[in-house]
C-alpha positions as CSV (number, residue, x, y, z in Angstrom):
1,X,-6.6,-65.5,132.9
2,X,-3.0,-64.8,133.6
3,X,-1.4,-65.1,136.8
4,X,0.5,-61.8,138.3
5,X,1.1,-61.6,142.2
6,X,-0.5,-64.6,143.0
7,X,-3.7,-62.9,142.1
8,X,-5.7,-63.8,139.0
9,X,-6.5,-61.3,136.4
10,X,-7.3,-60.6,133.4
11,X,-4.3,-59.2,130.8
12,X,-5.0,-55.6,129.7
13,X,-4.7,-55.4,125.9
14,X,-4.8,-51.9,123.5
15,X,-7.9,-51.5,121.9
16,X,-9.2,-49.3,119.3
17,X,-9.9,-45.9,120.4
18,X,-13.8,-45.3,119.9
19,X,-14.9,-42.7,116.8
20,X,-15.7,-39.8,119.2
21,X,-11.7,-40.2,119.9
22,X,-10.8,-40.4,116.1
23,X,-13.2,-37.5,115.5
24,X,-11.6,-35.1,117.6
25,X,-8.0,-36.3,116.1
26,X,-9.2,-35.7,112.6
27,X,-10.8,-32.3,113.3
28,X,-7.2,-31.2,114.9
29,X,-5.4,-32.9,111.9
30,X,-7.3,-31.4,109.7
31,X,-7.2,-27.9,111.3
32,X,-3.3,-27.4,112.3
33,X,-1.9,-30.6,110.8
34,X,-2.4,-30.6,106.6
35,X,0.5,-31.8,106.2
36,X,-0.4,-34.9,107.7
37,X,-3.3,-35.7,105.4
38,X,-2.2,-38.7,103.9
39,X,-0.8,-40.4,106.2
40,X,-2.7,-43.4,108.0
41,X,-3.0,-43.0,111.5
42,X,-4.1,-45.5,113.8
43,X,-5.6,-44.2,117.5
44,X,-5.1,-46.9,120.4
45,X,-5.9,-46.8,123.5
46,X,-3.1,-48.5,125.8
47,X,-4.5,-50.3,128.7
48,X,-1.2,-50.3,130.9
49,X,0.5,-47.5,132.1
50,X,3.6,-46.4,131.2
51,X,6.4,-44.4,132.7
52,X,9.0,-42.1,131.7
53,X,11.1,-40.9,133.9
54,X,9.1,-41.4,136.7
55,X,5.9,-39.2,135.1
56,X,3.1,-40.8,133.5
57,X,2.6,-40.7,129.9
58,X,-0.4,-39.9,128.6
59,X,0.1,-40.8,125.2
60,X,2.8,-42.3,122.9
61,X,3.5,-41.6,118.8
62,X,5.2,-44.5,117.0
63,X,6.4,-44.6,113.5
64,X,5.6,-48.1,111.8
65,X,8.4,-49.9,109.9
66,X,8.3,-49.9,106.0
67,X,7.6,-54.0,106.9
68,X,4.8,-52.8,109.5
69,X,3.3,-50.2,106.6
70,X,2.9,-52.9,104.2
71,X,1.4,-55.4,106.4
72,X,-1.0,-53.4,108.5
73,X,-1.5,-50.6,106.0
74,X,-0.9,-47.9,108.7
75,X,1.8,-44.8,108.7
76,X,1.7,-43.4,112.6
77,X,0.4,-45.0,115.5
78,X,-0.8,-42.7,118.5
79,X,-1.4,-44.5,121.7
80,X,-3.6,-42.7,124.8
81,X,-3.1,-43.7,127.8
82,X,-7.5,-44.7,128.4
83,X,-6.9,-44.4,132.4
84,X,-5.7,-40.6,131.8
85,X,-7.8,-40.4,128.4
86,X,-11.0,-40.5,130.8
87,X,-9.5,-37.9,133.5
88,X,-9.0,-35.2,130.6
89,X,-11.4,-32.3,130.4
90,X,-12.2,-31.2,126.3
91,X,-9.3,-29.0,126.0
92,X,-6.8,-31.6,127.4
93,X,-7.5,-33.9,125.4
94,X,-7.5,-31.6,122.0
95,X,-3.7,-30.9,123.4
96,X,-2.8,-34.3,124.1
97,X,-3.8,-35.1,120.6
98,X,-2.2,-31.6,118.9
99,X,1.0,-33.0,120.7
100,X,1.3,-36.5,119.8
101,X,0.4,-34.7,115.8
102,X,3.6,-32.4,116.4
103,X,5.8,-35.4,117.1
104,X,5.4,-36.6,112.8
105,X,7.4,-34.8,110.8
106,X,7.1,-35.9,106.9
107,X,9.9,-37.0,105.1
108,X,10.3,-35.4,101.2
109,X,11.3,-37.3,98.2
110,X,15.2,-35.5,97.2
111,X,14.2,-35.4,93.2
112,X,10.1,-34.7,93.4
113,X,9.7,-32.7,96.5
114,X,6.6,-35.1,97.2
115,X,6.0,-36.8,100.4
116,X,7.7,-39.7,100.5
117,X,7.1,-41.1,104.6
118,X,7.0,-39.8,107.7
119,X,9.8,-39.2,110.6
120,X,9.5,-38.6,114.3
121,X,10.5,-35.6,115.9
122,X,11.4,-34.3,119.4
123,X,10.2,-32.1,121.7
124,X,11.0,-28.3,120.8
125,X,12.0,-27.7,124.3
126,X,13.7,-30.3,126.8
127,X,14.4,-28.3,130.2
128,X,14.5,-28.2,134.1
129,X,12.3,-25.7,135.6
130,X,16.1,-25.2,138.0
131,X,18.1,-24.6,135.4
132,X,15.9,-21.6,133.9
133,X,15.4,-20.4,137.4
134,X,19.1,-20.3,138.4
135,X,20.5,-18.9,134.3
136,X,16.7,-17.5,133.0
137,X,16.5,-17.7,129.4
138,X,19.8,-18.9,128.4
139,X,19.1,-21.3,125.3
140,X,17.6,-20.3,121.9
141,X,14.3,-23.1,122.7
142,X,13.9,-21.8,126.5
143,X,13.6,-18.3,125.1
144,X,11.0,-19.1,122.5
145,X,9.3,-20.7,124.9
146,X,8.9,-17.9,127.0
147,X,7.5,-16.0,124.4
148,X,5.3,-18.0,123.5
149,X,3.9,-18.5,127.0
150,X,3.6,-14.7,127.2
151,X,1.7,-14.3,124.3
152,X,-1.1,-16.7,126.3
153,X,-0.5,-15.2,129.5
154,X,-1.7,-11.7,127.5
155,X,-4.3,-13.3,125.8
156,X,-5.7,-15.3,128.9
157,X,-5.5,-11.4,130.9
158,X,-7.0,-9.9,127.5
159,X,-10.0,-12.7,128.2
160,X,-10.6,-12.0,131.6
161,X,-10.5,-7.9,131.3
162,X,-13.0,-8.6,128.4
163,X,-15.3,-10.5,130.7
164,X,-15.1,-8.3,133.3
C-alpha cells in the first residue's frame, strides 16, 4: 500500500471496462461510427479523477503511438471516468461514448484512398455561454450549434404534444 497524506491506501489503477461497457460502445460504433470499424479500441475505466479546467472529465480519447500500435496491438484508447461512469443514466452514457467516438478522425492513404491510421479531432464548438449572450450567434460553429439544438428543442416539443 502506498502512502498519501499520512494515510495508507491503496493506489487506484485503470482497469478494463466490463463487456456490458464494450457492448454499448460497439452498438454506437457500429450504428453512427463505420468509419471506425477497423480500428482497435481499447475501453478503460480510469480510477482517478481528472480535471480540466476546473470541470470533471468524464472520459478521455487517446491516440496510441505507431510504437504503442505495434506493441499493444490497439489503435484508440477511450478512458471513462468509473466514479462518473456509475452516476450516468442509459442515455448519458450512450453520449459520453458517441462523444469520445467523434474525437477519431481516420487518416487516408494520399495514392490508395484507403485508411491508413487514425487522427484526433477537436470539439466542433469551443465557446462561453457570455460571449454568445453578449454578441449571439456570431461565429460560423456557434450558429450551427444553435441549429442544431433547435432542431431537438422541436423534436423534444413534437414528443411531448404527441404524448399529450
Amino acid at each position: 500500500m502506498a502512502k498519501r497524506g499520512g494515510l495508507k491506501k491503496p493506489i487506484e489503477k485503470p482497469e478494463l471496462a466490463p463487456k456490458e461497457v464494450v457492448d454499448l460502445a460497439e452498438a454506437i460504433r457500429s450504428q453512427h461510427h463505420q468509419q471506425l470499424g477497423a480500428a482497435k479500441i481499447a475501453y478503460v475505466f480510469e480510477a482517478k479523477t481528472v480535471k480540466r479546467g476546473g470541470k470533471v472529465r468524464l472520459g478521455t480519447c487517446r491516440k496510441q503511438s505507431d510504437v504503442s500500435i505495434l506493441v499493444g496491438k490497439v489503435d484508440i484508447i477511450i478512458g471513462i471516468n468509473k466514479r462518473k461512469w456509475l452516476e450516468l443514466d442509459g442515455k448519458q452514457r450512450s453520449a459520453l461514448l458517441d462523444h469520445e467516438f467523434c474525437h477519431v478522425g481516420i487518416k487516408l492513404d494520399k495514392d490508395t484512398g484507403a485508411v491508413c491510421g487514425y487522427r484526433l479531432l477537436p470539439h466542433d464548438l469551443e465557446e462561453f455561454n457570455a460571449v454568445v449572450d453578449r454578441h449571439g450567434l456570431w461565429s460560423r460553429d456557434v450558429k450551427m450549434f444553435a441549429e442544431t439544438t433547435e432542431r431537438q428543442r422541436q423534436l423534444l416539443f413534437a414528443a411531448v404534444e404527441q404524448e399529450a
